[in-house]
N, C-alpha and C positions, 0 to 999 in steps of 0.2 A: 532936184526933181526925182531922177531912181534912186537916190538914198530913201527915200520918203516913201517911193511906193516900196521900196525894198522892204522897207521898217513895218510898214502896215500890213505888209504879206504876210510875214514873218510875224506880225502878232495872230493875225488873222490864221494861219495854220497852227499857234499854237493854242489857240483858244480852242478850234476844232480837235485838238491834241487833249485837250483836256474836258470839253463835254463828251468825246467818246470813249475816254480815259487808252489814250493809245497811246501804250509805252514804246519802248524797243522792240518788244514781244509784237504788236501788233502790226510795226512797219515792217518786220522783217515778214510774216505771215502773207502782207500785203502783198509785200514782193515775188513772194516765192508763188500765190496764186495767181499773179498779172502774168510771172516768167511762164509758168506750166500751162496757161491760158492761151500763152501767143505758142507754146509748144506743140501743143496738139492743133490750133488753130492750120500750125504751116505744115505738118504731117497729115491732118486730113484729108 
């Protein structure tokens, strides 16, 4: 049963990986705007 949702997850973020064509390049971007997001969030 979670191998299964596992598996569908996991195609399911890679299909979105590939209609918004997000490489490494765009996970890491991602990342770094989420971090500097919650940065300034808890220093405001």
């Amino acid at each position: 049963m979670l191998l299964v949702v596992t598996k569908s997850f996991t195609v399911s973020i890679i299909k979105l990986m590939a209609n918004y064509k997000v490489g490494q390049n765009g996970i890491n971007n991602f990342k770094s705007t989420i971090c500097s997001n919650l940065w300034s969030n808890r220093w405001r």
